[in-house]
C-alpha positions in Angstrom: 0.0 0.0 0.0 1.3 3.5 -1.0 1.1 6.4 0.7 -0.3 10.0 -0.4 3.1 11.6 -1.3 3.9 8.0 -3.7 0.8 8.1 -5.2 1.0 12.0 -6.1 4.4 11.3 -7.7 3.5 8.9 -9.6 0.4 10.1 -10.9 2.4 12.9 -12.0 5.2 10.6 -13.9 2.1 9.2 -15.6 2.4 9.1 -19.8 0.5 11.9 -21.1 -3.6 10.8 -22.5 -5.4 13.1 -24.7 -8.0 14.5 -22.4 -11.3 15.0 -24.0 -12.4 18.2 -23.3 -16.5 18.9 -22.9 -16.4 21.6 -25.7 -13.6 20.5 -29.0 -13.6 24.1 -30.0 -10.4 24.1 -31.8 -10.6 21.1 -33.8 -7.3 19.6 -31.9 -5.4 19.9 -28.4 -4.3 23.1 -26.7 -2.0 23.6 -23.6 -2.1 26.5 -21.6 1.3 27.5 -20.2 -0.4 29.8 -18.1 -2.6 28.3 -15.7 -2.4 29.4 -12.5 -2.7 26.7 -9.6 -6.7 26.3 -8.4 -8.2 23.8 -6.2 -8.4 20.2 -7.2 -10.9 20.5 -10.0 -10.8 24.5 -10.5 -8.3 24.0 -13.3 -10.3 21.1 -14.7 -13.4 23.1 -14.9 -11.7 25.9 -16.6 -10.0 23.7 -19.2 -13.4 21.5 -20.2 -15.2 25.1 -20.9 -12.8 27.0 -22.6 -11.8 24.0 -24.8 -8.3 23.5 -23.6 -7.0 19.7 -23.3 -3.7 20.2 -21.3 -2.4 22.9 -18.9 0.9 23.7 -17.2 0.2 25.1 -13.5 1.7 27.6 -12.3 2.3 26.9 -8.7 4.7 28.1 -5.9 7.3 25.4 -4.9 6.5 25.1 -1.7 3.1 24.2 -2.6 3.7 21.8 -5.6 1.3 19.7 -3.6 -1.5 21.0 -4.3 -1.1 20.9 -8.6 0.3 17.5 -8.0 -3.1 16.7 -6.4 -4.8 17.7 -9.3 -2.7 15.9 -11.7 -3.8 12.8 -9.6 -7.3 14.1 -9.8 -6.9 14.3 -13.8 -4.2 11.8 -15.1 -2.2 12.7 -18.0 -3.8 16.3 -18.2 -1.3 18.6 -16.7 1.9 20.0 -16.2 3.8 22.0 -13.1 6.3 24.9 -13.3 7.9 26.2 -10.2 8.1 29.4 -9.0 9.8 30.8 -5.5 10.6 34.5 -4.1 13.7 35.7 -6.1 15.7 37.5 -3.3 15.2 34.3 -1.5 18.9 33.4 -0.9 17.8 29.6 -1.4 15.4 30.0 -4.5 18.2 28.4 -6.6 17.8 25.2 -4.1 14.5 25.2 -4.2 13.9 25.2 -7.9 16.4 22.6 -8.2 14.3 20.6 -5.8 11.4 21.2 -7.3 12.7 19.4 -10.8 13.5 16.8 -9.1 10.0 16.3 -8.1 8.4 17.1 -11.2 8.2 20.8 -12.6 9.2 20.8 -16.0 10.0 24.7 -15.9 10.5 27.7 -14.0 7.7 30.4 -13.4 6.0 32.6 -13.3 8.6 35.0 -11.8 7.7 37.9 -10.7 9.4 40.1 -8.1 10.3 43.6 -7.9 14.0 43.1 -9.6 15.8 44.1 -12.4 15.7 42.1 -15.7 19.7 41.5 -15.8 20.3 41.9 -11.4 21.8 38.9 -9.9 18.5 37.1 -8.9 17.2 36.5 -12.0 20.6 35.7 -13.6 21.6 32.5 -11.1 18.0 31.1 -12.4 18.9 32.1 -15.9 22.1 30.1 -15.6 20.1 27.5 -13.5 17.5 26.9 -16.2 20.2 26.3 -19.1 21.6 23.7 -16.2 18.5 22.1 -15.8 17.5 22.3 -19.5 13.8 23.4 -18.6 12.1 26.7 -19.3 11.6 30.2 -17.6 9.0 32.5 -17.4 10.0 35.7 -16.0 7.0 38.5 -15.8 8.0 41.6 -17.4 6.4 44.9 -16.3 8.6 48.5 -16.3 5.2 50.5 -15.2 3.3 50.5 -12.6 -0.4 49.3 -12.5 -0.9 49.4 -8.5 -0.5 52.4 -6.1 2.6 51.2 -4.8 4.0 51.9 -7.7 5.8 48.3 -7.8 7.6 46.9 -10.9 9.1 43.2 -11.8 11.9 42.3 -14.2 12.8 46.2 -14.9 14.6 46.9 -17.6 13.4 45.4 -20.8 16.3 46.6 -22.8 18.7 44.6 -20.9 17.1 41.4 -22.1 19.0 41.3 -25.5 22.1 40.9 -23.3 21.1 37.9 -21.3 20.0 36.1 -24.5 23.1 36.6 -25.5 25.1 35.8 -22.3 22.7 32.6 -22.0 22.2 31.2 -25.0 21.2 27.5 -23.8 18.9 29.3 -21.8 14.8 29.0 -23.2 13.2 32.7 -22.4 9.5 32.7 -22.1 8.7 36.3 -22.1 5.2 37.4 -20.2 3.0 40.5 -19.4 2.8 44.2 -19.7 6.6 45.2 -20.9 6.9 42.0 -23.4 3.8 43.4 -25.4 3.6 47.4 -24.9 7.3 46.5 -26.7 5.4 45.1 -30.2 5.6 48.8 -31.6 8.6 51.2 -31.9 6.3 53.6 -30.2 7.2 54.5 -26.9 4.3 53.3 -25.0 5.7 51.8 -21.4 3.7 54.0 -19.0 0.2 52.6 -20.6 -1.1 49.0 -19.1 -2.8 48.1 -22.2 -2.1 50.6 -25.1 -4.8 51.1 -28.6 -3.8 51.8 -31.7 -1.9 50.9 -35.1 1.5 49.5 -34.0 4.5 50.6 -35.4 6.6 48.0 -37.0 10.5 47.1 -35.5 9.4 47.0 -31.8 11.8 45.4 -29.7 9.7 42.4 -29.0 9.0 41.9 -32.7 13.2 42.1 -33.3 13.8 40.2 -30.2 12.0 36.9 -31.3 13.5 37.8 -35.0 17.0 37.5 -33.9 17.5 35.4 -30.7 16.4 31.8 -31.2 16.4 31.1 -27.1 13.7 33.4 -26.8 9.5 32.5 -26.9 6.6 34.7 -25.8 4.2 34.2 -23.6 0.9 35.0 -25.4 -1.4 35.3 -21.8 -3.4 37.4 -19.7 -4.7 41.1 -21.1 -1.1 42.0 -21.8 -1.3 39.4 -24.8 -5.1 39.3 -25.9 -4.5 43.3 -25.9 -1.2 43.4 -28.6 -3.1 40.6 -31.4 -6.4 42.7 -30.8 -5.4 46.0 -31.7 -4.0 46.4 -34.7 -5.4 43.0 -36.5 -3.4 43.8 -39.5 0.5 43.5 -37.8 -1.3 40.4 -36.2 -1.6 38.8 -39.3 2.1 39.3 -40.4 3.1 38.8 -37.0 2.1 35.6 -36.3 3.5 34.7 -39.8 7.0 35.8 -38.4 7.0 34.1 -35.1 4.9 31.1 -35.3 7.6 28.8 -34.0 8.2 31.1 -31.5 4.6 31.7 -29.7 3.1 30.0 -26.7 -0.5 29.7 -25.9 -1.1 31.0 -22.7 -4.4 31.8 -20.8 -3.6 33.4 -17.3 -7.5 33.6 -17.0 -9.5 34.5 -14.1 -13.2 33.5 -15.1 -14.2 30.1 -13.2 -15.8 28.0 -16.1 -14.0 28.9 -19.4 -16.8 30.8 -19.9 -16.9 34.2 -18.5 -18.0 33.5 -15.2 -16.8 35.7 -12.7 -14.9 37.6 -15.2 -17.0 40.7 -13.8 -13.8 43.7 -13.5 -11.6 45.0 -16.2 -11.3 44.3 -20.0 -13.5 41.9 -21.3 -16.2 41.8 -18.5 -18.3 38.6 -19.3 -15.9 37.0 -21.6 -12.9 34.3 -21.2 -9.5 35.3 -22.3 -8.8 32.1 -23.0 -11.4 32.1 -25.6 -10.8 35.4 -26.9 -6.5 34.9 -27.2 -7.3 31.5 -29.3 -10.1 33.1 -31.4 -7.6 35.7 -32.3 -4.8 33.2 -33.0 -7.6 30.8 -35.5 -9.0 33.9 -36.9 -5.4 35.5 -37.6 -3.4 32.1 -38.6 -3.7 29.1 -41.0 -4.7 25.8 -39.1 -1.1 24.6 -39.3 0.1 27.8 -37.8 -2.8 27.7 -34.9 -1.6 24.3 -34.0 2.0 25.3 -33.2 0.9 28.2 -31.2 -2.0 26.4 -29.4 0.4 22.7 -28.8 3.5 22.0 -31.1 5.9 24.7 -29.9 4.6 24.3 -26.4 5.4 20.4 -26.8 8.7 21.4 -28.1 9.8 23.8 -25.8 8.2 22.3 -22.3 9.7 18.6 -23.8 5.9 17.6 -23.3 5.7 14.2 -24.5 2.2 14.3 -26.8 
C-alpha cells in the first residue's frame, strides 16, 4: 500500500492521455502555459469550458502539492512549473528541488527586480543547467498604487539572450507586449492603436532563437487585438516562437466571474485562441495552441 506523497508522484510521472475536453472548439489539443494553480478541480473546470486539453500550473514550490493533487485528480492532463521568491537566498535550491520532483519549468517570476540583477541571472544560468524553461513576468510600469515593478529593464534582455544562450526565455505580461511597436508606449497598461513596425519584442524573437513569448493574460489578448493587420504578419514571423497561454481569471472557461476590467463577461482564454484561429492558418494555430509548447516544455504528446 502507497502512501499520499507515492501516489502523487506517480500520478504525475504518468504518460501523457489526450484529455477529452466537454467543448472541442479548436478542432485539436491546446495547452495552456499559463494556468495558475486552483483547487483540485478549478483548473479542470476551466479547461473543459474553454476547450483547452492540457495545462501547465503555475504553482509556488512550496506548494507543488496542491497541482500535484490535481494531476492525480486528472491523469495525463497537466503539467507544473515552479516558482519561488527571487531575493530568496535559497530559490536556486528550491527550484532545483522542485525538478527533481516534477516541474518541467520555472515560473511565473515575478518580483520587484531588475531584468539582468543577480536574482534573475543564477536562475537564468540555472534553467540552461536544468535544461527546462523560464517564465520571468516583465512589467517596467506601474499598474498598482505602490507603484511596484518586476523584471525592470526590458532593454537589458537582448544581453542575457546573448550571455545565455542555452537558456529558453518565455517572455510574459505588460513590458513584453507594450514593446510590439517602436512607439514609446511603457507608461500605458494596455495601449490602442496601429503598431508601429521594428518593436523590440517583434526584433527580439527575429534575432535570438532562445527566446519565446508568452501570449497570456490582457497584456497578450490586448497586442493581437489591436491592430489586426500587424497580427496577421506577426504571427506569420514568429509562429515557431509563440506560446498559448491563458492566465485567466473566469471560473468556467466561460466568463463567469470575469466581472472587473477588460473583457467583463468573456474568457481570455477564448478570446486569445479566437484571435490566434481567426489571424493564422490551421497549421500555424496548432504550433501556437500545442506543437511549440510540446517542443519547448519537452511535453511528450
Amino acid at each position: 500500500m502507497i502512501d499520499r506523497r507515492q501516489f502523487l508522484l506517480a500520478a504525475a510521472a504518468a504518460p501523457v492521455a489526450l484529455a477529452a475536453p466537454v467543448e472541442d472548439l479548436w478542432d485539436g489539443p491546446v495547452i495552456d502555459i499559463h494556468a495558475h494553480t486552483r483547487d483540485v478541480n478549478g483548473n479542470a473546470t476551466h479547461c473543459d469550458g474553454a476547450g483547452i486539453s492540457h495545462a501547465i500550473l503555475l504553482t509556488r514550490a512550496n506548494q507543488l502539492d496542491n497541482a500535484k493533487a490535481a494531476q492525480a485528480a486528472h491523469p495525463g492532463r497537466f503539467y507544473i512549473s515552479a516558482a519561488v521568491t527571487l531575493t530568496d537566498p535559497k530559490a536556486a535550491d528550491i527550484l532545483t528541488q522542485a525538478v527533481k520532483n516534477g516541474a518541467i519549468a520555472f515560473g511565473e517570476l515575478k518580483n520587484p527586480v531588475q531584468a539582468d540583477g543577480p536574482e534573475l541571472q543564477r536562475l537564468y544560468a540555472l534553467a540552461a543547467e536544468l535544461d527546462v524553461p523560464i517564465m520571468v513576468h516583465f512589467q517596467e510600469f506601474p499598474n498598482s498604487p505602490k507603484g511596484v515593478f518586476f523584471a525592470n529593464g526590458i532593454k537589458n534582455l537582448p544581453k542575457m539572450l546573448e550571455k545565455y544562450p542555452k537558456t529558453k526565455f518565455v517572455a510574459h505580461a505588460n513590458s513584453v507586449w507594450g514593446n510590439i511597436t517602436a512607439v514609446n508606449e511603457v507608461n500605458t497598461d494596455y495601449p490602442t492603436g496601429k503598431i508601429v513596425p521594428d518593436g523590440l519584442t517583434d526584433k527580439m524573437l527575429g534575432e535570438y532563437a532562445n527566446l519565446f513569448a508568452d501570449l497570456s493574460a490582457n497584456s497578450g489578448q490586448n497586442a493581437l487585438s489591436r491592430d489586426p493587420e500587424f497580427t496577421t504578419g506577426f504571427i506569420q514571423r514568429h509562429q515557431d516562437k509563440l506560446l498559448y497561454g491563458s492566465d485567466c481569471p473566469c471560473h468556467d472557461g466561460k466568463g463567469q466571474g470575469r466581472d472587473t476590467g477588460r473583457l467583463i463577461g468573456k474568457c481570455l482564454s477564448r478570446e486569445t485562441l479566437s484571435i490566434i484561429k481567426k489571424q493564422g492558418t490551421p497549421a500555424i494555430f496548432r504550433k501556437i495552441a500545442w506543437e511549440n509548447t510540446c517542443r519547448v516544455y519537452k511535453v511528450k504528446a
